[in-house]
N, C-alpha and C positions, 0 to 999 in steps of 0.2 A: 504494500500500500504506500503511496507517494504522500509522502506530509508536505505539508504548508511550509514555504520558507516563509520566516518572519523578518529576517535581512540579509542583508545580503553587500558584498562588495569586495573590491581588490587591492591589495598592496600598490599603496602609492610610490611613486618614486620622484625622479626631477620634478622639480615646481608641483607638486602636489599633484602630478597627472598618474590614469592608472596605468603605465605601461611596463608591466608586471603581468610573470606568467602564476602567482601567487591569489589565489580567490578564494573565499570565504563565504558559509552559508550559516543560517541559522537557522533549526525548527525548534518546536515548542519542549524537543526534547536531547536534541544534538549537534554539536558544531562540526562542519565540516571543513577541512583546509588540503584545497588541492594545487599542488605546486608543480610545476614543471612544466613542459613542450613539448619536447620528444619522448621523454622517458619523463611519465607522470604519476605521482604520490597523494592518497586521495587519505587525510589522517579523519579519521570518526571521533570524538569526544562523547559520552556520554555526560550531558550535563550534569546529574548527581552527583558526579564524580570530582565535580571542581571544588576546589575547597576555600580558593582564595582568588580575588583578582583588584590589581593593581594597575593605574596609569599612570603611565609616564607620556610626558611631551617633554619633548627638548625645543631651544630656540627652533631650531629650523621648523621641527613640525608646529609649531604653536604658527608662525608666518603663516603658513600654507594651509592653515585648520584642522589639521591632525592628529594625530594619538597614536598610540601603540597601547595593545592589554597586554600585559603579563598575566597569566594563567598558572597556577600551582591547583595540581589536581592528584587525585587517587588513582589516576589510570598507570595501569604498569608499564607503555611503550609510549605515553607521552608525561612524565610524571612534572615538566613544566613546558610551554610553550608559550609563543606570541603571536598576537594577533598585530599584523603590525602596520603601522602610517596610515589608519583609516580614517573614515572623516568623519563627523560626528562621533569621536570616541567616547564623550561622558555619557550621550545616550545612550550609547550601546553598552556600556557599563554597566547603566541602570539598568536598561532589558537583561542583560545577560544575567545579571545581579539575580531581578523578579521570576527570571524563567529558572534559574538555581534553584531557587526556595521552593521554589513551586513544584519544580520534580524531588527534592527531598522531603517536600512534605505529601507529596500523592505514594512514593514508595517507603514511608516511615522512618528516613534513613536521619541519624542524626551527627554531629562535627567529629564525637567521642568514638563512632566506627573505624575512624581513618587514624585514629592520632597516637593510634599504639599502648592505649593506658590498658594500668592494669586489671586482669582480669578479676571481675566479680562474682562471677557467675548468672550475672541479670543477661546477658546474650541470649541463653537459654529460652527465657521467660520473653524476650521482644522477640524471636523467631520460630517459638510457637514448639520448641521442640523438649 
């Protein structure tokens, strides 16, 4: 089944234009980033998965109305990435931000899954077994 993208766009480069083989997708549940030309990388993100996200502008990007996210996540073959020189970066922070919470809170998942503490025995008791 094809989801909804909810944004969408590409790595900027000179003067803020896209000419980058670098593109980016968003659905309600997964970020995708597909990079390359000839020989092309299509990386999935499970949203749930993200645990943290960061912007940064630098001068250049702030001229040109850009952003880059830094992303620190739970996934094992992307454990941090960037989203990078996009435009409208603080909104899409905040989406990205609201679609987070939103898939952790539709799959029950909470901060304390990822972050290694020690074991209680309450696992047990949230996954029902």
């Amino acid at each position: 089944m094809e989801q909804k993208i909810v944004w969408k766009d590409r790595k900027r480069t000179l003067f803020g234009l896209p000419l980058s083989f670098t593109r980016y997708s968003l659905t309600e549940d997964r970020l995708y980033i597909d990079t390359g030309f000839f020989s092309r990388r299509e990386e999935e993100v499970r949203l749930y998965r993200i645990l943290d996200i960061t912007l940064r502008r630098s001068f250049e990007e702030r001229l040109f109305g850009l952003g880059t996210l830094h992303c620190c996540s739970a996934d094992k073959s992307s454990p941090e990435f960037n989203i990078k020189r996009v435009k409208k970066s603080r909104q899409l922070r905040d989406l990205l931000s609201d679609l987070v919470e939103k898939q952790r809170a539709e799959k029950r998942i909470s901060g304390r899954e990822y972050m290694g503490e020690v074991d209680d025995g309450l696992d047990d008791l949230y996954h029902g077994e």
